[in-house]
ZAMARGU-4260 file (C-alpha; in steps of 0.2 Angstrom, whole numbers, plus 5000, padded with zeros to 4 digits):
<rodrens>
0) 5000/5000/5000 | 5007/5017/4994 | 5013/5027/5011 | 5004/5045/5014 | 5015/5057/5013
5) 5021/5067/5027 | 5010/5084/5028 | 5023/5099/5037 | 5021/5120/5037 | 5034/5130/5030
10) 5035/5148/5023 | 5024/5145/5008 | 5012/5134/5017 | 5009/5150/5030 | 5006/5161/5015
15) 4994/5150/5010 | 4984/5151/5026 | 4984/5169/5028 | 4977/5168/5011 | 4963/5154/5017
20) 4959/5161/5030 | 4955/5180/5024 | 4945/5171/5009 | 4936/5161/5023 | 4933/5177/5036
25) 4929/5186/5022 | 4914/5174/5016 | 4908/5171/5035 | 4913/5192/5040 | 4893/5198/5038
30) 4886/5182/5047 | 4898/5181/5062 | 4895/5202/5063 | 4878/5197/5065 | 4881/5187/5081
35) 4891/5197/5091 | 4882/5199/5106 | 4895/5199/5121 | 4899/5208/5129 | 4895/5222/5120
40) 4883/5218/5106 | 4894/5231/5094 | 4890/5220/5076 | 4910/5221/5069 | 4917/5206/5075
45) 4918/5197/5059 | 4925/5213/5050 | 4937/5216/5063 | 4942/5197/5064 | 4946/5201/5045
50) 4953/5218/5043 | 4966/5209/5056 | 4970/5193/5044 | 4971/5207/5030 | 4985/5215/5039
55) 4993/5197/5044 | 4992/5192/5026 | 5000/5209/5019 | 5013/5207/5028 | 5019/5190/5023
60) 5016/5194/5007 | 5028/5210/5011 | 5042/5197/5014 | 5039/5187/4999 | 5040/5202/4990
65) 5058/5204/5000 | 5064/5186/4989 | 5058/5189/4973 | 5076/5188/4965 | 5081/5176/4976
70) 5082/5158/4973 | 5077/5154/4991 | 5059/5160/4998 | 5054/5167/5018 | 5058/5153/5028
75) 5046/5146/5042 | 5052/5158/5053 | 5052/5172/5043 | 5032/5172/5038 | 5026/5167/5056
80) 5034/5182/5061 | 5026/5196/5051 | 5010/5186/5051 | 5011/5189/5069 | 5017/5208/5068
85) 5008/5210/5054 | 4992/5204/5065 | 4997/5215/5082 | 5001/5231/5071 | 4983/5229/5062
90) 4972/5221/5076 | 4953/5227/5075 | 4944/5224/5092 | 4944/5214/5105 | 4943/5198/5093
95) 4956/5203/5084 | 4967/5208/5098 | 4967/5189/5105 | 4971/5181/5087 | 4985/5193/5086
100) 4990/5185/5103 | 4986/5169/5098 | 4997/5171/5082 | 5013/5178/5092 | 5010/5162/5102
105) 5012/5152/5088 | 5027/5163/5083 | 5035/5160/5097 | 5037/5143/5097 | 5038/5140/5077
110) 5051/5155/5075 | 5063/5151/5091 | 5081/5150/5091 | 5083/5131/5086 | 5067/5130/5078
115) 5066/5116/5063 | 5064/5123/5046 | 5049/5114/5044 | 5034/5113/5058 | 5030/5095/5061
120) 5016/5089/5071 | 5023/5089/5090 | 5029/5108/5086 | 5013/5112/5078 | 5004/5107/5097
125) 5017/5114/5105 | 5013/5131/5095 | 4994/5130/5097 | 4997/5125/5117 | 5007/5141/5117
130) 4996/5150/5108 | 4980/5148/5119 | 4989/5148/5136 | 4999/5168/5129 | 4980/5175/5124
135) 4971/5166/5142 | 4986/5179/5149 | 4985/5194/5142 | 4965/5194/5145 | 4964/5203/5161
140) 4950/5193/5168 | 4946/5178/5158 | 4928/5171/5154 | 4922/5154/5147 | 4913/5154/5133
145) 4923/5164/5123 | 4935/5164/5112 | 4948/5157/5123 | 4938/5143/5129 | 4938/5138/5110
150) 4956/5141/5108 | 4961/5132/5124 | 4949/5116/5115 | 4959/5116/5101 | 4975/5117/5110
155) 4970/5100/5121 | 4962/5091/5106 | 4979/5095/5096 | 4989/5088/5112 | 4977/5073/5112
160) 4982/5070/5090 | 4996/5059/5087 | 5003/5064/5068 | 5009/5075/5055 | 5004/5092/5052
165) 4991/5089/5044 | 4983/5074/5058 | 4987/5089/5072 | 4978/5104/5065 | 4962/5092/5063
170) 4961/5088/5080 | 4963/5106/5085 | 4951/5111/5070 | 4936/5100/5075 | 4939/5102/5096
175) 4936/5122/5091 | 4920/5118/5082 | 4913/5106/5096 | 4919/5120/5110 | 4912/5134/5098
180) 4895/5122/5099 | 4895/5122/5119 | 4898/5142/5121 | 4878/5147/5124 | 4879/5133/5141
185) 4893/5143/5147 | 4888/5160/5145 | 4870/5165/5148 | 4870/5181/5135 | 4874/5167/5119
190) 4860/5156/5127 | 4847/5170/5126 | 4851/5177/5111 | 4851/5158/5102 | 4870/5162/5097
195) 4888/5153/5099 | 4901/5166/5102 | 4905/5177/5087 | 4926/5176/5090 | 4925/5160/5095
200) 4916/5155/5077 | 4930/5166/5068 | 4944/5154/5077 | 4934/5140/5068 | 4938/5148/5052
205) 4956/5152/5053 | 4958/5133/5061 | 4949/5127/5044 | 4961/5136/5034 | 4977/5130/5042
210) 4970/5111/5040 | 4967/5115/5021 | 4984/5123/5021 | 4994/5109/5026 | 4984/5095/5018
215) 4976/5103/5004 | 4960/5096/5010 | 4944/5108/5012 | 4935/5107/5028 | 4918/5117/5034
220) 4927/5130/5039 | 4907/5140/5039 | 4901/5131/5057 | 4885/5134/5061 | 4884/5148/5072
225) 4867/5150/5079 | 4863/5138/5092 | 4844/5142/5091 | 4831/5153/5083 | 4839/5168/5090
230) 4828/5177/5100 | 4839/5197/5094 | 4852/5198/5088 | 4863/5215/5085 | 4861/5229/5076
235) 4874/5223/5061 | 4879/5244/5056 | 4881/5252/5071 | 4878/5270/5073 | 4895/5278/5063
240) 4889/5293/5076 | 4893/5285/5091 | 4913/5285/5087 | 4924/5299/5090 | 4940/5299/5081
245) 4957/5301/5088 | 4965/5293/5075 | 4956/5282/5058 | 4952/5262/5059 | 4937/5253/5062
250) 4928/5252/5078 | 4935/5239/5092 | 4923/5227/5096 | 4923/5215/5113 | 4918/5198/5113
255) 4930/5191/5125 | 4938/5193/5139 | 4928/5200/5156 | 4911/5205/5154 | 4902/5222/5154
260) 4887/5225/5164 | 4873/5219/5153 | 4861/5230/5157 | 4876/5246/5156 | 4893/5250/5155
265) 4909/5262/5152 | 4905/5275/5142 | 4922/5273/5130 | 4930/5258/5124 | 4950/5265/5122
270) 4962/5256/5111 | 4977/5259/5104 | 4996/5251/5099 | 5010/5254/5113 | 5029/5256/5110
275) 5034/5251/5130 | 5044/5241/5137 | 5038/5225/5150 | 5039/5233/5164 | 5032/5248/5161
280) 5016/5240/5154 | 5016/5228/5171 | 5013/5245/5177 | 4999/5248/5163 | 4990/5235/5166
285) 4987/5236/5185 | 4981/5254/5181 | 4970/5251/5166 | 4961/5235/5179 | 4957/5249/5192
290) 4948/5258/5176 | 4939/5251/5167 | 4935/5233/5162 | 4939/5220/5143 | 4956/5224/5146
295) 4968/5215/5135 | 4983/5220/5132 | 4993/5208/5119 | 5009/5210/5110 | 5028/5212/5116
300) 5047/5217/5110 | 5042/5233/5115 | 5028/5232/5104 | 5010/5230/5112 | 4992/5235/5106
305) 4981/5239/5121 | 4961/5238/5123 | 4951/5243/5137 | 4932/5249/5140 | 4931/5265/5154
310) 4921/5279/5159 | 4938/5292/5159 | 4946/5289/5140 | 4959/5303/5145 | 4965/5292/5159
315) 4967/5278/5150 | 4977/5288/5137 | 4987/5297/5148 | 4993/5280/5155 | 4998/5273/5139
320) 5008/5291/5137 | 5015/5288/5154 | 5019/5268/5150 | 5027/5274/5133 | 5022/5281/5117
325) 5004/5276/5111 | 4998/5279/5095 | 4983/5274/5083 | 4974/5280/5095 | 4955/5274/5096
330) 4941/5282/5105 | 4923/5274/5104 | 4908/5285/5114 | 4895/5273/5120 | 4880/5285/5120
335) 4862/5286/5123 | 4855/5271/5119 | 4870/5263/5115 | 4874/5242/5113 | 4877/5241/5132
340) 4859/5246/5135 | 4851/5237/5120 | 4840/5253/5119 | 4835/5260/5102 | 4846/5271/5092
345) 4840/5286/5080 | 4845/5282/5063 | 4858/5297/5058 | 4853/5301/5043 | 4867/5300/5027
350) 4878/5314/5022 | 4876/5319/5003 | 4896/5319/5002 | 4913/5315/5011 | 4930/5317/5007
355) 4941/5302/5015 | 4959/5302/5012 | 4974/5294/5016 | 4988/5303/5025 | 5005/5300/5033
360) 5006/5310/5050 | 4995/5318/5063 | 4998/5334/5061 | 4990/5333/5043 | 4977/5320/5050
365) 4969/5335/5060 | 4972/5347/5045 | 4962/5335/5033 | 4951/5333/5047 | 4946/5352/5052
370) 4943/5353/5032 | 4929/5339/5035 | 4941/5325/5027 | 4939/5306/5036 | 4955/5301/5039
375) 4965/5286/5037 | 4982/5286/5046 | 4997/5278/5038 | 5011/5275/5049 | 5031/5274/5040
380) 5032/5256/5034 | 5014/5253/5039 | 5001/5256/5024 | 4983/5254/5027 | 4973/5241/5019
385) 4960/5240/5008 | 4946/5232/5025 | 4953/5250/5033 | 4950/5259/5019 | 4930/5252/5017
390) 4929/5255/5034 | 4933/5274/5032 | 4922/5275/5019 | 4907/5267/5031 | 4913/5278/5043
395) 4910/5292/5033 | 4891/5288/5030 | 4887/5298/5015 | 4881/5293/4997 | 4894/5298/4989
400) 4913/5299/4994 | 4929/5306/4987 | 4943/5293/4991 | 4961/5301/4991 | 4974/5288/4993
405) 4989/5303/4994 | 5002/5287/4988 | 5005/5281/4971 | 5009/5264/4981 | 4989/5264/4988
410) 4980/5265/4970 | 4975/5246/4969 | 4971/5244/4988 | 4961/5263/4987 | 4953/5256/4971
415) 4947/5239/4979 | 4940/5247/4994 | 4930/5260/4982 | 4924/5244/4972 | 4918/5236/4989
420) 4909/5252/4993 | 4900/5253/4977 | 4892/5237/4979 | 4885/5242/4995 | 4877/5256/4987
425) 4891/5269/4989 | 4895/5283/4973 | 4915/5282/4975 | 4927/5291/4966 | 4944/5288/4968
430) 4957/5302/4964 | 4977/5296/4960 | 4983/5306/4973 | 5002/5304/4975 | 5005/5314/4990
435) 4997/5320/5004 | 4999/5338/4997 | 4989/5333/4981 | 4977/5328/4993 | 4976/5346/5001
440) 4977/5354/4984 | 4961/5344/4979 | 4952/5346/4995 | 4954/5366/4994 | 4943/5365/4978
445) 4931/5354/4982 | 4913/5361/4985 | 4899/5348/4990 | 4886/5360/4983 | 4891/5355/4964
450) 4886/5341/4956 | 4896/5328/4960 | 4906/5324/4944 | 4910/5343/4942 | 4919/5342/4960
455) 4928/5326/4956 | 4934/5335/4940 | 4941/5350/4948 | 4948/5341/4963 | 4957/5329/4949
460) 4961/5345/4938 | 4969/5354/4956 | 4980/5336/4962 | 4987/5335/4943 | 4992/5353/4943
465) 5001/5351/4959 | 5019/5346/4959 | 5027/5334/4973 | 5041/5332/4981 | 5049/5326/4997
470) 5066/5325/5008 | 5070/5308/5016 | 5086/5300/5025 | 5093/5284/5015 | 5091/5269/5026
475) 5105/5259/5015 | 5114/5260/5000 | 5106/5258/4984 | 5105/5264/4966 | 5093/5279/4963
480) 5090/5292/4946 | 5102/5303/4950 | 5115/5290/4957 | 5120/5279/4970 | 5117/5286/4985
485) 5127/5279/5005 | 5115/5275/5019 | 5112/5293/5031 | 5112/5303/5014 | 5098/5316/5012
490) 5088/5310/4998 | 5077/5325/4988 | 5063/5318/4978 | 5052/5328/4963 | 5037/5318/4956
495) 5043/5300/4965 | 5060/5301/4958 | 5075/5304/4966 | 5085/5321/4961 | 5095/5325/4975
500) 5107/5316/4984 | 5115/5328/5000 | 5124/5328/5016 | 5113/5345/5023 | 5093/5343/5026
505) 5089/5362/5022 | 5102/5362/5007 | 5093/5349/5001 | 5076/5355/5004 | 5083/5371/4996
510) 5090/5361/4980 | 5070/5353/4978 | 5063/5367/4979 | 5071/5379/4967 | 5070/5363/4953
515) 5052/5362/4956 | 5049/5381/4954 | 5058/5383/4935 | 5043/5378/4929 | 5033/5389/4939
520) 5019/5390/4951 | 5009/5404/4963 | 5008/5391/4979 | 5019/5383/4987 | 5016/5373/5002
525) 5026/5365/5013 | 5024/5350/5026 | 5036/5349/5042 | 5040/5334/5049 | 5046/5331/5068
530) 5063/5327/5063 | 5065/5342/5051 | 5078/5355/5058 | 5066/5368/5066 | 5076/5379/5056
535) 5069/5372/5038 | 5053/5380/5038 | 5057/5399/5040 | 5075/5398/5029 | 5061/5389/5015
540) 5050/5403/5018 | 5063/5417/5016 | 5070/5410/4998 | 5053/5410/4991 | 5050/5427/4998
545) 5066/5433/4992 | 5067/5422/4975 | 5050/5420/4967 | 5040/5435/4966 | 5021/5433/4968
550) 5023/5417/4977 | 5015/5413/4993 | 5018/5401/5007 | 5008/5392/5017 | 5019/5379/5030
555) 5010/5364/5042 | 5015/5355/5054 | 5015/5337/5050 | 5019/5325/5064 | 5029/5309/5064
560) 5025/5308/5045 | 5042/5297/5039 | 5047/5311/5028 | 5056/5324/5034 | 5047/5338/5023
565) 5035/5337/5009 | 5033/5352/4995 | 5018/5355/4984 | 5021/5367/4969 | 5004/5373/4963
</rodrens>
């Protein structure tokens, strides 16, 4: 008799389940939104279970990228770790929070020092043990019936499996859906509403996909998810009203971890990533306990996203500032009538238009934003993707949207979140913005009294006629248009291209400038970044003052925006 082979995970095979598993959240996203009842009956789960795969998955594909012209691909090590960071840095939620943990788990055990090349079956449930026991941890107060009662199942199924790869991640796969199955006799709030537990059901999913993955073989990675005819079930669109912004993403949602009152709550649900070291978040997390409640706190390396539901979001901020340097920042009001309650919500009724743009610091996010722009944040390093880029445009609730992407790299993830949004009955228009200072030159223009064709035509018509340009530091040594350039050189871009190579940060800046004014121009605006000398801006100023006649200045603050400067030449 012909011997099976061997089934194992490797690089290629974690690409293919990030792949799986965004294909499978994505087909199950609306229903599991639809069973999110605890403990806050919020509707996103499934969407944020997915815009956190998305993030997983663009990452790994980021490091096949890396090997294109190499012989050899990512090993294992190298995809389980950005599928992991990829995860923590775009984490949505509660839900999302906890699969990120459970990934870094996984990572932890399949990307050690001394780690095989190729996960076999006693690492993979040694990776799945790992990877419940870290996410039971960084849940404050655990609860059963959750998520982490349906990873810890898969974990002791996965212990129980004698085999491959492939005979492991079955065990684990069915002991989540049999676990997911028992979650409305261990939490009264699933039983009532005749549902299992929404993140727990997402676990399902990903599991499925990571038995397809190493076998090949499809499994029914759609479990049923209602465990009776439900009695409500949440409102799937919640209120866009009931958010306010700090920073753009999707709402957090919370369907794990300790439980909010049921009949009331915190006002806020706070959440944001955390650059800190271990024992300053020790620290944060005693504090945030004494808060508020659904703390989680996941992640590590100096690298942590945060989650917590209080009545004072400014304390829970100012102890992330105090623990290190927060940012994505995420405030959620819970108002009148809100899901804690259960008690009715006024429709807000749609805006006619909205602009929602893409920008690369925070300073320009609060510009864009006092100019009635949504905003997208998108961190050096750290594009958003297209689930964010939907979710802005939800956000924005109007019927027709102006999509400004401010990145030639963006175009096809802008384009495929304006496609999304168009089949749920959404007039998008994306503009090819380059650069953020397009973006401002478009948004000046634009008048939500025209029609909307005519202001999409002149907010096209003001981006085109704006010229671009940037200064940057060299991270290596590379080749670029106007030669090789040394790692620390100070790089002058024009229209995406490198034209400057220097030594001096306002010289540079200087050298752009005066290239991109031969051809002329009436505006010229420019966007400071933190690391900019603070001299740049006024010694700017003064050569177009006392160079080009007739030309005005306007200068911004931008932030931590990874350039140092941008220059738009109108």
């Amino acid at each position: 008799m012909a011997q099976v082979p061997q089934t194992f995970l490797d690089g290629l095979a974690v690409r293919t389940w990030c792949g799986l598993a965004l294909r499978a959240l994505g087909r199950a996203r609306a229903e599991i939104d639809a069973i999110n009842v605890y403990p806050v009956a919020d509707g996103d789960t499934g969407t944020n279970l997915y815009l956190t795969v998305e993030s997983a998955a663009t990452a790994v594909e980021a490091v096949f990228a890396g090997y294109e012209t190499q012989l050899a691909g990512p090993t294992l090590a190298d995809a389980v770790r950005a599928m992991a960071h990829g995860a923590l840095i775009g984490a949505r939620g509660n839900s999302g929070t906890i699969l990120a943990q459970l990934l870094r788990g996984m990572a932890q055990v399949l990307a050690a020092d001394g780690a095989q090349p190729r996960c076999d079956g006693p690492a993979l449930r040694l990776a799945l043990r790992r990877a419940a026991d870290s996410a039971r941890q960084a849940v404050a107060h655990p609860v059963e019936g959750t998520v982490l009662t349906v990873a810890s199942a898969a974990a002791d199924a996965a212990e129980r499996a004698d085999g491959d790869c492939g005979t492991v991640a079955r065990a684990a796969h069915q002991g989540a859906r049999a676990a997911l199955a028992a979650t409305p006799a261990q939490l009264g709030v699933l039983a009532r509403a005749g549902v299992v537990d929404a993140g727990g059901s997402g676990l399902v999913a990903v599991l499925g996909a990571l038995v397809e993955a190493c076998t090949g073989e499809t499994v029914d990675t759609e479990p049923a998810r209602v465990a009776s005819t439900p009695n409500a079930l949440p409102d799937p669109d919640p209120d866009p009203e009931t958010e306010t912004e700090t920073e753009a993403g999707p709402a957090p949602d919370a369907d794990a971890g300790d439980c909010a009152a049921e009949d009331g709550g915190p006002a806020f649900e706070v959440i944001y990533l955390l650059e800190a070291d271990d024992t300053a978040v020790a620290r944060l997390r005693t504090r945030l306990d004494a808060l508020g409640e659904s703390l989680v706190v996941v992640g590590g390396d100096g690298l942590w996203n945060v989650h917590v539901h209080v009545d004072d979001a400014g304390a829970a901020v100012e102890a992330g500032v105090e623990a290190g340097r927060p940012y994505r920042i995420r405030i959620t009001h819970f108002g009148l009538g809100d899901v804690h309650t259960g008690g009715p919500r006024p429709p807000r009724e749609r805006a006619q238009r909205a602009v929602v743009a893409v920008v690369p610091g925070q300073g320009l996010a609060e510009l864009y934003t006092e100019a009635g722009a949504t905003t997208v944040l998108a961190r050096p390093g750290e594009p958003p993707a297209s689930g964010e880029l939907l979710a802005a445009v939800r956000r924005a609730h109007a019927r027709e949207v102006v999509l400004l992407p401010n990145d030639a790299e963006l175009r096809d993830t802008a384009a495929a979140a304006a496609e999304q949004a168009r089949t749920e009955g959404v007039r998008v228009a994306l503009i090819p913005t380059r650069s953020a200072v397009q973006g401002i030159a478009a948004l000046a223009v634009s008048e939500p009294g025209r029609r909307f064709d005519e202001d999409v035509v002149q907010m096209t018509s003001a981006a085109g006629a704006t010229r671009y340009g940037e200064v940057v530091v060299a991270e290596h040594r590379s080749w670029t248009t106007a030669g090789i350039c040394q790692a620390g050189d100070v790089l002058g871009l024009i229209d995406g291209d490198v034209a400057v190579i220097g030594a001096d940060v306002t010289a540079t800046a200087e050298t752009v400038l005066d290239r991109m004014l031969q051809a002329g121009g009436e505006l010229v605006t420019l966007v400071i970044g933190d690391e900019a000398p603070e001299t740049v801006a006024a010694h700017l100023e003064t050569r177009v003052r006392e160079s080009y006649l007739a030309v005005d200045t306007v200068v911004y603050g931008g932030g931590h925006q990874g350039a140092l400067l941008l220059i738009g030449v109108e």
